[in-house]
C-alpha positions in Angstrom: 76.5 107.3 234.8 79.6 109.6 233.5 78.9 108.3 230.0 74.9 109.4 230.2 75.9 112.5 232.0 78.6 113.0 229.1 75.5 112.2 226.3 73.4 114.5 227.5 76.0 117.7 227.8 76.6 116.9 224.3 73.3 116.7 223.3 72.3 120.2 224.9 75.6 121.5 223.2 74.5 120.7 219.7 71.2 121.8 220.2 72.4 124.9 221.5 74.7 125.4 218.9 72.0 124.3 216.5 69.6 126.8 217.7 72.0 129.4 217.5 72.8 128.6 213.8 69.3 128.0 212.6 68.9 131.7 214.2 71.7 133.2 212.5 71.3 131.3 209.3 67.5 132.8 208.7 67.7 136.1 210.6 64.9 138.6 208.4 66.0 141.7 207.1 63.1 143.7 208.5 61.8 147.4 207.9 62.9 150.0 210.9 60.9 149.8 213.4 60.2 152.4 216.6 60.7 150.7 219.8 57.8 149.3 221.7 56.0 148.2 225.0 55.6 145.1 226.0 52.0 143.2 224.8 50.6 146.9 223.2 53.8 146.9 221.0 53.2 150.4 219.3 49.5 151.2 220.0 50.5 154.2 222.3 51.9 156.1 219.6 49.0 155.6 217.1 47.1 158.6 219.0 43.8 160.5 218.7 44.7 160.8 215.0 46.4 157.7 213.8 47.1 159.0 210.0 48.8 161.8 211.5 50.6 160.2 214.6 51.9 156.9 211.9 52.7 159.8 209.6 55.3 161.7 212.4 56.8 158.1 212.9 57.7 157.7 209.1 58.9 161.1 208.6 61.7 159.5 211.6 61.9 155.8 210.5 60.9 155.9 206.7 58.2 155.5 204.2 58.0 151.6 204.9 57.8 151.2 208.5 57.5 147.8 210.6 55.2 149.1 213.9 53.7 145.9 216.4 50.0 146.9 217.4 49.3 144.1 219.7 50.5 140.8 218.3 49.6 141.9 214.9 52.9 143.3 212.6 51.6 146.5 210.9 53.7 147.9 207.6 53.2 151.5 207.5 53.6 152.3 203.8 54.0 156.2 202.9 55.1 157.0 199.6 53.6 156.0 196.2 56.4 154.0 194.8 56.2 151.2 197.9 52.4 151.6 197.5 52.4 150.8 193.7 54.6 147.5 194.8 51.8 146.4 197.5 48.7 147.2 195.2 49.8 146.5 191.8 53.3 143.8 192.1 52.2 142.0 194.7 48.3 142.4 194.4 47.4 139.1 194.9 49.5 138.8 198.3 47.7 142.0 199.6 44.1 141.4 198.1 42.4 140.9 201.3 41.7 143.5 204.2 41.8 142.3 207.6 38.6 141.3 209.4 38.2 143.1 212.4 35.3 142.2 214.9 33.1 145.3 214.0 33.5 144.8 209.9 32.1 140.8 211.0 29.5 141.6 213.1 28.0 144.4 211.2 28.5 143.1 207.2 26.7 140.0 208.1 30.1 138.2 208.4 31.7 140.1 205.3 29.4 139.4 202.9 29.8 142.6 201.2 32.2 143.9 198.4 34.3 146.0 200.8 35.7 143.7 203.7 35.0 140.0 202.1 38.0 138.0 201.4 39.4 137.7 198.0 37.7 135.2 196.1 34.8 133.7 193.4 32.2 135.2 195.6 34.6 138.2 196.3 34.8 138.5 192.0 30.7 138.2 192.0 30.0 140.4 194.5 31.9 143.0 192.9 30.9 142.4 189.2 27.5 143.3 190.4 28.7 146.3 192.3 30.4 147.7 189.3 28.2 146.3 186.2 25.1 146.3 187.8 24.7 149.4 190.4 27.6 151.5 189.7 29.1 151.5 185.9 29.0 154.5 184.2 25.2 153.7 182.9 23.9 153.3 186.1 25.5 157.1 187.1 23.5 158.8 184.2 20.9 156.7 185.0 20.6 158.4 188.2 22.0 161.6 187.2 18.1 163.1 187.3 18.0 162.0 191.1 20.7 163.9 191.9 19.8 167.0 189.9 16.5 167.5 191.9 18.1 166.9 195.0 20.6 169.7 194.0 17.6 171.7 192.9 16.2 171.4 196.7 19.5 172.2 198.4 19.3 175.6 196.6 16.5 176.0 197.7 17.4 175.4 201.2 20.1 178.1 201.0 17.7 180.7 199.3 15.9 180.3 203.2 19.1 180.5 204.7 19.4 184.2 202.5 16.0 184.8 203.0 16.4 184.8 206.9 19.9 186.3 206.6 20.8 183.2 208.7 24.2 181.1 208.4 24.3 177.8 206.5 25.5 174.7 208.4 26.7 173.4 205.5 27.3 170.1 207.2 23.9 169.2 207.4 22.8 170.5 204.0 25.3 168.7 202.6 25.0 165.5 204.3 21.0 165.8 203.8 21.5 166.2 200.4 24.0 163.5 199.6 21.8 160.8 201.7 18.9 162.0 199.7 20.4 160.9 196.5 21.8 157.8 198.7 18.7 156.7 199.6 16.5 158.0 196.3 19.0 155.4 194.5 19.0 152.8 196.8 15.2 152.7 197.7 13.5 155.0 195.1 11.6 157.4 196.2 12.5 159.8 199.3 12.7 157.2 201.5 15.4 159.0 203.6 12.2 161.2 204.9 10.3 158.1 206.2 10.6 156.5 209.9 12.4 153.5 208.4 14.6 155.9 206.2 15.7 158.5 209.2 16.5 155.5 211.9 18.5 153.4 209.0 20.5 156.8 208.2 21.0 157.5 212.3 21.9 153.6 212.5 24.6 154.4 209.5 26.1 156.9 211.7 26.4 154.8 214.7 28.1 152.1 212.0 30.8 154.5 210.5 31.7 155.1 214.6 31.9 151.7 215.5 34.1 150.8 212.4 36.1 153.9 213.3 37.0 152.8 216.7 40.3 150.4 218.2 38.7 147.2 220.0 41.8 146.0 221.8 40.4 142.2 220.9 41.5 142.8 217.4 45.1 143.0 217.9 45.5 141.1 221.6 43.1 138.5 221.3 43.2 137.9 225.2 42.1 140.8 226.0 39.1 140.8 224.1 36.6 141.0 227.1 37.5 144.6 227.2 34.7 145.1 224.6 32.3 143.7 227.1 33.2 145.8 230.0 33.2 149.3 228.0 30.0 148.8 226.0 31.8 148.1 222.9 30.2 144.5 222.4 26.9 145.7 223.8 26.5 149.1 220.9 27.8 146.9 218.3 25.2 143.9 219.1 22.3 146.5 219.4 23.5 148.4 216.1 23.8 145.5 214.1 20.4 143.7 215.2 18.4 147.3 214.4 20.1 147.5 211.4 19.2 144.2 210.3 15.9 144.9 211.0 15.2 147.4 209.5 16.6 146.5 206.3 14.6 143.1 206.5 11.4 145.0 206.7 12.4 147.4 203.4 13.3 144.1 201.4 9.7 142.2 202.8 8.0 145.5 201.7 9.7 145.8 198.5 9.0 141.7 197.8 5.0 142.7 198.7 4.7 145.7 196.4 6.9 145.2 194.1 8.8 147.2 191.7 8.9 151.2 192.7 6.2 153.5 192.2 8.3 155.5 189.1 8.7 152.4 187.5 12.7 153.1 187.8 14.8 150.2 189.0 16.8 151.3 192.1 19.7 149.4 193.4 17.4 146.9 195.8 15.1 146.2 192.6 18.5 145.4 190.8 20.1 143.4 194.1 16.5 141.5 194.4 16.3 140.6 190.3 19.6 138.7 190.9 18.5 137.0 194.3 15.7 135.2 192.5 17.7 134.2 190.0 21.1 133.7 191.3 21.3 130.9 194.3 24.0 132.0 195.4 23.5 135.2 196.6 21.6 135.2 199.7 19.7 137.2 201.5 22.5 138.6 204.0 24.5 139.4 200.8 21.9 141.7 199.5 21.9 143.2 202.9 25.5 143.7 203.1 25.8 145.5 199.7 22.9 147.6 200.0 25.6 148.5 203.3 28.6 149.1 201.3 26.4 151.3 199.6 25.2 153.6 202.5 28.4 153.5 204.5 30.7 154.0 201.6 28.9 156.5 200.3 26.5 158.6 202.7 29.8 159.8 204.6 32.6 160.1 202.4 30.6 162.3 199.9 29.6 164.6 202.0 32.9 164.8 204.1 34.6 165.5 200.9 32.3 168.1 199.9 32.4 170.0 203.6 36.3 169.9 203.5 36.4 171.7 199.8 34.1 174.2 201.3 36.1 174.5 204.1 38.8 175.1 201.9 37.3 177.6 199.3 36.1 179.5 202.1 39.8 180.0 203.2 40.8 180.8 200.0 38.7 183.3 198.5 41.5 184.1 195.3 40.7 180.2 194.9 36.8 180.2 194.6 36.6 183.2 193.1 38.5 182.2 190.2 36.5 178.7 190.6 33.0 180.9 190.5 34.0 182.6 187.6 34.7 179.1 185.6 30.8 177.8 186.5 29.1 181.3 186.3 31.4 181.4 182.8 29.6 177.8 181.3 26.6 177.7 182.9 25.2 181.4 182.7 22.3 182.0 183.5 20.4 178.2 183.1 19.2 177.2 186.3 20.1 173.3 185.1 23.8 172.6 184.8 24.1 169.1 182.8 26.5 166.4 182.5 28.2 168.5 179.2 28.9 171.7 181.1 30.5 169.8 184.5 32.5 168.4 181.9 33.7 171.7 180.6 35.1 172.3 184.4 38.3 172.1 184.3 39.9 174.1 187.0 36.6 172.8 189.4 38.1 169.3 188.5 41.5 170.4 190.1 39.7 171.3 193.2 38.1 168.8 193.6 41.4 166.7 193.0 43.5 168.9 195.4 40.8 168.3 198.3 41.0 165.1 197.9 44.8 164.8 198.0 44.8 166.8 201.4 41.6 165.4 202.9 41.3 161.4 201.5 37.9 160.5 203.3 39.7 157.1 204.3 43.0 157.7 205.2 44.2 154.4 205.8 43.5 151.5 203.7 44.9 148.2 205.5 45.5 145.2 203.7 46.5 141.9 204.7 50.0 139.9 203.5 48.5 136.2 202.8 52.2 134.5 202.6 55.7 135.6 203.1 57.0 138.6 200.6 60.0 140.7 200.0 59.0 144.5 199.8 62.1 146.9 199.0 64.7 143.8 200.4 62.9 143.7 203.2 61.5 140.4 204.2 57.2 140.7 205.6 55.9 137.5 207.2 52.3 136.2 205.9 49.7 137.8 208.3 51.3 141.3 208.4 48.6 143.8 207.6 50.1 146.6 205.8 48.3 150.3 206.1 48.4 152.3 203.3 48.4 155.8 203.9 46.7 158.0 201.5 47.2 161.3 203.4 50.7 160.4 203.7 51.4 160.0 200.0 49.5 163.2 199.4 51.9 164.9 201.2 55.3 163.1 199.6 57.9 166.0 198.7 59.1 163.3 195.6 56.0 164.2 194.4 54.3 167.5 195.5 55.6 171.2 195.8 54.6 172.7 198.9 52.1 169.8 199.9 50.6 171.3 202.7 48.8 174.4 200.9 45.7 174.1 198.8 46.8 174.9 194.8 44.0 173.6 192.5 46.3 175.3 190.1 49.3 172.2 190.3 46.6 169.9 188.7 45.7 172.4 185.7 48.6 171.0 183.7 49.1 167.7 185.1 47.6 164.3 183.3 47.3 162.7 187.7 43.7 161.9 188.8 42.0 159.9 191.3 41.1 156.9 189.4 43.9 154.8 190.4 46.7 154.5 188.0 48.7 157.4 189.3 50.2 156.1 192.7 50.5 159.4 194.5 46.9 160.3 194.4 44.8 157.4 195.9 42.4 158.7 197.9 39.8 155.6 196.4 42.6 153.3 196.7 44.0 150.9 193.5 43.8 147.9 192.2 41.9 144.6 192.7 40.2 146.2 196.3 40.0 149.8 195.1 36.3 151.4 195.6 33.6 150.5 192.5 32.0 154.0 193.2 34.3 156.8 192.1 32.2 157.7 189.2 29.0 158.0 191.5 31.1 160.0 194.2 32.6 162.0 191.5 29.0 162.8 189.8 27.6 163.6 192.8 30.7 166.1 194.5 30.6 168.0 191.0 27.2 168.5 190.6 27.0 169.6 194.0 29.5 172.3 194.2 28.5 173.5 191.0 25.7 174.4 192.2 27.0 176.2 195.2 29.2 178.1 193.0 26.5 179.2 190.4 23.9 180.5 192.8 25.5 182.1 195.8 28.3 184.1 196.9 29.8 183.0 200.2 31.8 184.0 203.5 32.4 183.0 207.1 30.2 184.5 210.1 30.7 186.8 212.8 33.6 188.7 211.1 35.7 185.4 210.7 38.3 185.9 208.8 39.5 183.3 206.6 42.9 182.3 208.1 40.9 181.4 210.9 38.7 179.0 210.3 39.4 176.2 212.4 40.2 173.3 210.4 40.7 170.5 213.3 40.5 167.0 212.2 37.7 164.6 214.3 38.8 161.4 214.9 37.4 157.8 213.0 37.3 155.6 210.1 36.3 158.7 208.0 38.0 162.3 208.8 35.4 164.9 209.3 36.3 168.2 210.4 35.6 168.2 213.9 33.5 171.6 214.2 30.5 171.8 211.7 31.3 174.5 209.2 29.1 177.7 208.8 28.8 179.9 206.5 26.8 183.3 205.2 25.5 183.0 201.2 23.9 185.3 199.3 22.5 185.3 196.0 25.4 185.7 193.1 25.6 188.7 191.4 
């Protein structure tokens, strides 16, 4: 009995001292991490604004940053050098995004461009994203579309003058830009239909939904949260009304056929293919067509309300930005492609919004085996968030990054396009978006436009310092308080 006894203290020794060794011996050298709470780890601190609240934590614990959100480890990445390691040196590692329950249920189990896995269908889907519905041909192509829908928003304003009324330059602007949205999409103005207005009001249910923390993603366990606080329930009846209604535009489409102008839109395009491509099915045409709307509708427009918004509070900056359009375009009512070109310092505007207000200022990816990032060791499965609005605000590489100066970009070769690190507002590499020269078209063509025709100010006396600029909360950063304004015709 002494001798078994004996065996077995031994045996629980060595494993011990096994344990310890094996523990020792592959110990990770990890990123520095804020403490956290049991189970939630360090979803307390994301708060009501999680690019700003995982911003505060880095300026304490670095720009790479290990944080625990539920289960899942999150590396918080904040400065354009780690960034250009994650998106370009280890692309392949981070190539997909994480699937969250919303991005399943309403893509049609990620059968889009935006949230599908990396892969062959992954490379097809976004081939005909990029050669077939966005390359630079299919932009001119369209360019006409977005001109008359320019044209209309003028004349919106001129009623606004007319009736020495403000302008809620929110809805114009987002009228306007899902117009052109749905004009390109669908031909026609099928944003103005029945079909049209509850697929646009369905979009905006969509970009909520994506925008909000289901607890299920990050503790699995307690998933049947969803289903007690009506999460489940709004995302079931979003995505069935959304399905239907874009089922009924492709059976009309199939009926009737091509579009009265005779112009291929982007569902003639995505249907062309179906036919002759097995592979893509029907839920894939779908799910572009929603990369399309949800990509674009919001982030256009959101872009174009915060550059107002910030025009409006400088008025040195837009009158020096007035007197650039006015200066080109004269006095033609139609600007073209060769005088937005001309635009220089507009371009830097358009630039230094974007640095300050990135419509998406997160971009998560997902680590699909075990890495070293700056000696630190990240286990496969850690989703690392990129922040764009954090790297637009790196001292390294902006002066003053808080203020809005058009003028630091006058000189300066950095654009949005992805191959300068600290300005990524449409991410880089393999997952950045396929539509920056449609966004880009249709943001300049826009403002232009607002430039040329009217003079502008805030209402009720407001004076500029004060306009509030508070940040709403989602997947896309809106201002939280429409923004008015008073035109008048330019002199």
């Amino acid at each position: 009995m002494e001798l078994i006894l004996t065996s077995l203290v031994s045996l629980l020794l060595l494993w011990f001292i096994t344990r310890i060794f094996l523990k020792s011996s592959t110990k990770k050298n990890l990123p520095p991490s804020p403490s956290k709470l049991p189970i939630i780890g360090n979803l307390h601190q994301l708060t009501s604004h999680p690019h700003r609240g995982l911003h505060s934590l880095a300026q304490k614990h670095g720009p790479l940053m290990l944080l625990h959100f539920g289960s899942v480890p999150v590396l918080v990445v904040s400065s354009a050098d780690t960034a250009r390691e994650i998106m370009i040196t280890h692309h392949t590692n981070f190539a997909n995004r994480p699937l969250f329950k919303a991005m399943k249920k309403l893509f049609y189990d990620c059968k889009d461009v935006t949230f599908t896995p990396y892969s062959e269908y992954w490379r097809q889907m976004r081939s005909i994203f990029v050669l077939q519905m966005l390359s630079n041909k299919r932009v001119r192509y369209f360019g006409r579309v977005r001109e008359e829908e320019a044209a209309l928003l003028v004349k919106r304003i001129e009623g606004c003058v007319a009736a020495s009324a403000p302008v809620d330059l929110r809805r114009l602007i987002a009228e306007t830009n899902g117009q052109v949205i749905f004009r390109s999409s669908f031909g026609g103005r099928y944003g103005e239909t029945e079909n049209g207005k509850k697929l646009l009001r369905l979009i905006r249910v969509s970009i909520g939904l994506l925008g909000e923390i289901h607890i299920g993603d990050f503790i699995p366990w307690l998933g049947w949260i969803g289903r007690v606080n009506g999460f489940d329930k709004r995302l079931d009846t979003t995505a069935k009304e959304m399905d239907q209604v874009l089922e009924s535009v492709i059976q009309e489409r199939q009926e009737t056929g091509q579009d009265r102008d005779g112009e291929d839109d982007f569902l003639d395009i995505l249907l062309q293919i179906y036919n002759q491509d097995v592979s893509i099915g029907r839920d894939s045409i779908k799910a572009l067509l929603l990369d399309v709307f949800v990509g674009g509708t919001d982030s256009i427009s959101t872009s174009l309300e915060w550059t107002m918004s910030e025009l409006l509070r400088q008025p040195r900056v837009m009158e020096k930005l007035q007197s650039e359009v006015r200066g080109i375009v004269k006095q033609k009512q139609r600007i073209t492609k060769d005088d937005l070109e001309k635009m220089g310092y507009m371009k830097a505007v358009i630039k230094e919004n974007m640095r300050l207000h990135p419509p998406f200022p997160l971009s998560p990816r997902i680590a699909s085996k075990d890495v070293q990032i700056k000696g630190y060791d990240i286990a496969a499965g850690t989703m690392a968030m990129v922040s764009m609005w954090a790297i637009g605000r790196e001292l390294i590489s902006w002066d003053e990054p808080d203020k809005f100066m058009p003028e630091r970009f006058l000189n300066s070769s950095v654009d949005f396009k992805g191959q300068d690190y600290e300005l990524i507002p449409f991410g880089t590499g393999r997952r950045a978006c396929p539509g920056i020269g449609y966004a880009t078209a249709s943001m300049e063509l826009v403002l232009a436009n607002l430039m040329q025709k009217f003079d502008w100010k805030l209402p009720n006396g407001i004076l500029p310092k004060h306009l509030d600029m508070t940040e709403s909360s989602g997947i896309t950063v809106h201002k939280a308080l429409p923004l008015l304004a008073l035109a008048s015709r330019a002199q």
